[in-house]
GUVEX-463975 format. One record per atom (N, C-alpha, C): residue in three letters; x, y, z. Coordinates in pm, whole numbers, plus 50000, padded with zeros to 5 digits. Each point is the difference from the previous one (the first is absolute). Example, Ala and Ser with C-alpha at 12.3 -4.5 7.8 and 13.67 -1.06 7.14 Angstrom:
// GUVEX-463975
ALA513194943150780
ALA499115011950000
ALA500905012050000
SER499655010549928
SER500825011950006
SER499235010950073
***
This chain:
// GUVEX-463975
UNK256953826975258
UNK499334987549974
UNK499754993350134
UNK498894995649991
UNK499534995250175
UNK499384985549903
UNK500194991050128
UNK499704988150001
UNK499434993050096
UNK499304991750018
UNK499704979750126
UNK500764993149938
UNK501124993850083
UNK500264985849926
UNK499514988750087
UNK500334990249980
UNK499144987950086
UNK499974997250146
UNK499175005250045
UNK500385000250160
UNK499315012950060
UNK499865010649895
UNK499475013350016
UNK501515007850039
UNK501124994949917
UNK501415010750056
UNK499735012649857
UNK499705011050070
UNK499785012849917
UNK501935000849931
UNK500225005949859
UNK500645003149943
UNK499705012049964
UNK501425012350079
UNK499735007349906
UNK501335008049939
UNK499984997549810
UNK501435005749996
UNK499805014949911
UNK501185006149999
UNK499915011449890
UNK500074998349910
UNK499485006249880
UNK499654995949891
UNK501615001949886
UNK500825003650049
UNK501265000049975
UNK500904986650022
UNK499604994350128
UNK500894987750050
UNK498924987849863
UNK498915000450023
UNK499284992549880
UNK500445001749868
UNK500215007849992
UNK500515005749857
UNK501364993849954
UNK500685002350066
UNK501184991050038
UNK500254989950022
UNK498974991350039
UNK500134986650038
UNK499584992149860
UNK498825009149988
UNK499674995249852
UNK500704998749845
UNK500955012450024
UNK501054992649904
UNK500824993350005
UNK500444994450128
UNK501084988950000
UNK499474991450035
UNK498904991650039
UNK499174984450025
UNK499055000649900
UNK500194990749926
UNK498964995249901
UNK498894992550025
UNK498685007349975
UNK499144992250074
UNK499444984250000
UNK500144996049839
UNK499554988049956
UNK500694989650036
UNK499284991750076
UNK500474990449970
UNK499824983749941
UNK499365003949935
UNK500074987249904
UNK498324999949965
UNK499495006350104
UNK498584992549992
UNK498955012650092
UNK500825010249919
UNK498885020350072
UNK498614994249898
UNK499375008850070
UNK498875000749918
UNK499255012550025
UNK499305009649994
UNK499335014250049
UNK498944998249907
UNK499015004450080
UNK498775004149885
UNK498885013550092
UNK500215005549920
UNK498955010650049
UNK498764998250002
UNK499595005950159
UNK498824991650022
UNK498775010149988
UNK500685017050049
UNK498745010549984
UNK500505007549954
UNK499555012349972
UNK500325013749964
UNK498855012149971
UNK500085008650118
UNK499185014249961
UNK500615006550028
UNK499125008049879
UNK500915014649948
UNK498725011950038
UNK500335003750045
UNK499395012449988
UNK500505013149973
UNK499495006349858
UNK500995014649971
UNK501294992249981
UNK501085008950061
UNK501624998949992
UNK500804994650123
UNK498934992850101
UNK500104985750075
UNK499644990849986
UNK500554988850025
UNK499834985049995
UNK500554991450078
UNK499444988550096
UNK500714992650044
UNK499554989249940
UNK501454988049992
UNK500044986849970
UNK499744989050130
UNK499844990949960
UNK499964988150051
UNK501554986249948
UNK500854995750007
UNK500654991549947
UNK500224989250078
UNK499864989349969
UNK500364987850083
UNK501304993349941
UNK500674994550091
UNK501634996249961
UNK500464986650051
UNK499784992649949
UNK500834988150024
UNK500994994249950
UNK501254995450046
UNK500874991649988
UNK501235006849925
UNK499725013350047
UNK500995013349977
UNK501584997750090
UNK499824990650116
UNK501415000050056
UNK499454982350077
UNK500474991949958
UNK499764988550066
UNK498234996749943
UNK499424993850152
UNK498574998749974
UNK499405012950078
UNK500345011250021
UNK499965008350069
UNK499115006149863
UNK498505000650100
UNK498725011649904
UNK499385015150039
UNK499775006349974
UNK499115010250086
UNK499125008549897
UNK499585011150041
UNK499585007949924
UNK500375013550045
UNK499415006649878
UNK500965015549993
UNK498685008049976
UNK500165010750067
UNK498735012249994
UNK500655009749972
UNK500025003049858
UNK501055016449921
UNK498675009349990
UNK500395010250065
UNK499635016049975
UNK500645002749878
UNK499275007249887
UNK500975006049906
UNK498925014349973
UNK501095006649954
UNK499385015049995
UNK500965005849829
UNK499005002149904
UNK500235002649876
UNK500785016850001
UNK500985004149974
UNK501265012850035
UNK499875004949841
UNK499855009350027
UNK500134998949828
UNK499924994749888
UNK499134989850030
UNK499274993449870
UNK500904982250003
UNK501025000850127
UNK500404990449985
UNK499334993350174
UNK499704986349949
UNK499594994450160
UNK501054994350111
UNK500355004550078
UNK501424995250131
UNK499014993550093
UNK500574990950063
UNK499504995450114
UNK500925007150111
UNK499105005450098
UNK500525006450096
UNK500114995050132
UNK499014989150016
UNK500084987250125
UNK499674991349978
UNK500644991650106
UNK499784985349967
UNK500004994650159
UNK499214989950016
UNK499344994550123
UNK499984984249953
UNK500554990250111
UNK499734983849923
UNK499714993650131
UNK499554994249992
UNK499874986650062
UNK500344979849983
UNK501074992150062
UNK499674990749961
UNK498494992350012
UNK500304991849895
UNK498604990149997
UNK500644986249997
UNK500724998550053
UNK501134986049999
UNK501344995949940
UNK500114988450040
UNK501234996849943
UNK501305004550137
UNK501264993849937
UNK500915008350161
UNK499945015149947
UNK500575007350065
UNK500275015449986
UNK500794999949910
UNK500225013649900
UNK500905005549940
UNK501155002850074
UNK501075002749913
UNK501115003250034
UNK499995012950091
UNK500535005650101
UNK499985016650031
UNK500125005149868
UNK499145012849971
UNK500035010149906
UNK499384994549841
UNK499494984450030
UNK499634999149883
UNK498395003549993
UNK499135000750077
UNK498404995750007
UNK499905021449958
***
């Protein structure tokens, strides 16, 4: 997972340490909101578009998921974000 956070500081973690982080910090807090903003598919690829706000503080960004359909089931296989404001996420949360 590669990232910008505010300032242009590149993030980049393994998708294991994310994985991990993600089950023990809960993202909401009080006032998340996400809405998907694009999505093409082509065949048994697709990338998304998601925008994220207020997932950890006032901390927003957006998320660019690669997903690739495996056997009839769709995985996202990368993920790329950028903030769009707010302070930064926590380490390991964006």
């Amino acid at each position: 997972m590669f990232g910008l956070e505010a300032g242009d500081e590149l993030e980049n973690m393994p998708i294991r340490d994310f994985i991990n982080f993600a089950s023990t910090t809960p993202a909401d807090s009080g006032a998340y909101q996400g809405r998907i903003v694009s999505v093409t598919q082509i065949g048994d690829a697709c990338v998304a578009v998601v925008a994220v706000d207020g997932a950890y503080g006032d901390s927003s960004y957006a998320d660019f998921l690669s997903l690739l359909r495996i056997s009839g089931v769709w995985k996202i296989v990368n993920k790329n974000h950028v903030s769009t404001g707010g302070a930064s996420a926590p380490e390991g949360a964006r």
